[in-house]
C-alpha positions as CSV (number, residue, x, y, z in Angstrom):
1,X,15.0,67.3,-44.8
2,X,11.2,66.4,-44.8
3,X,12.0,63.7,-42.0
4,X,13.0,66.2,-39.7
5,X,10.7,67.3,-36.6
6,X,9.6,70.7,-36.1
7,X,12.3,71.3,-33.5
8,X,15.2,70.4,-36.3
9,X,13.3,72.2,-39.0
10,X,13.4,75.1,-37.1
11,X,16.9,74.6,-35.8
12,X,17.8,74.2,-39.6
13,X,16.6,77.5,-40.9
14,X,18.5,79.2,-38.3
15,X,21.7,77.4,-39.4
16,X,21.0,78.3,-43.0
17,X,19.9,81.9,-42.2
18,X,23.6,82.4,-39.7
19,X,25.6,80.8,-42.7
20,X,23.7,83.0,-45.5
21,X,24.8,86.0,-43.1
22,X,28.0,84.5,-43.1
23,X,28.8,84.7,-46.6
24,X,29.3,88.5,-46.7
25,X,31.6,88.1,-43.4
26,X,35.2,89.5,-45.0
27,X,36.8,88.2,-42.8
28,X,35.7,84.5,-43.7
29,X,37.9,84.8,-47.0
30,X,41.3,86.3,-46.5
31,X,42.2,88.2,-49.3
32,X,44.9,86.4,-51.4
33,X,47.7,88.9,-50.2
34,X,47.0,88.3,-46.8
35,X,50.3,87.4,-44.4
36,X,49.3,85.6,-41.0
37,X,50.9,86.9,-38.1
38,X,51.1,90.4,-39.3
39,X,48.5,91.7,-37.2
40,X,47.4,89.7,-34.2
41,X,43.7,91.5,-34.1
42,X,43.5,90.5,-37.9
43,X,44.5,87.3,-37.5
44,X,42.5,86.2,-34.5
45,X,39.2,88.2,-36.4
46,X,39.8,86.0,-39.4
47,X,40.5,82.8,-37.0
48,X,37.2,83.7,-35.2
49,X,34.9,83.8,-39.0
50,X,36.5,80.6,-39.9
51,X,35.7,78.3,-36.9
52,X,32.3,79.8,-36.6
53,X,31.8,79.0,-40.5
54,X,33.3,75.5,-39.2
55,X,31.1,75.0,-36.3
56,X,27.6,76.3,-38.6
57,X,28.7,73.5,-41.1
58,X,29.4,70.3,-38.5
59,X,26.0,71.7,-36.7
60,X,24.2,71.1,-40.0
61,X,25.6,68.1,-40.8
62,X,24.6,66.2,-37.5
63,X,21.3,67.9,-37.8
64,X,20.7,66.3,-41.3
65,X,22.7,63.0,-40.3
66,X,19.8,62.4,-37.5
67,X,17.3,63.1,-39.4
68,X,18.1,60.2,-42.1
């Protein structure tokens, strides 16, 4: 991370801060009883979480692959 410009540094705290947020989101983890396609709003809430969570991770990971 000490490579990184000022512009990625900063970038990078925002990532971290929106995926620290992220990890009390309930609907990231499904609870084990869950049943997809029970409820539709459910479903597309918990759909939603996950490829946010997805798109926080792959953002990071380029950020820190350019930076190398």
């Amino acid at each position: 991370m000490w490579k990184m410009t000022l512009k990625q540094r900063r970038r990078h705290g925002e990532l971290m801060g929106q995926l620290e947020s992220m990890r009390n989101n309930a609907y990231l983890w499904p609870p084990e009883d869950y049943v997809p396609g029970n409820d539709e709003e459910e479903d597309e809430k918990f759909k939603t979480a996950q490829k946010t969570f997805q798109e926080l991770v792959e953002e990071l990971h380029q950020l820190e692959q350019d930076s190398s």
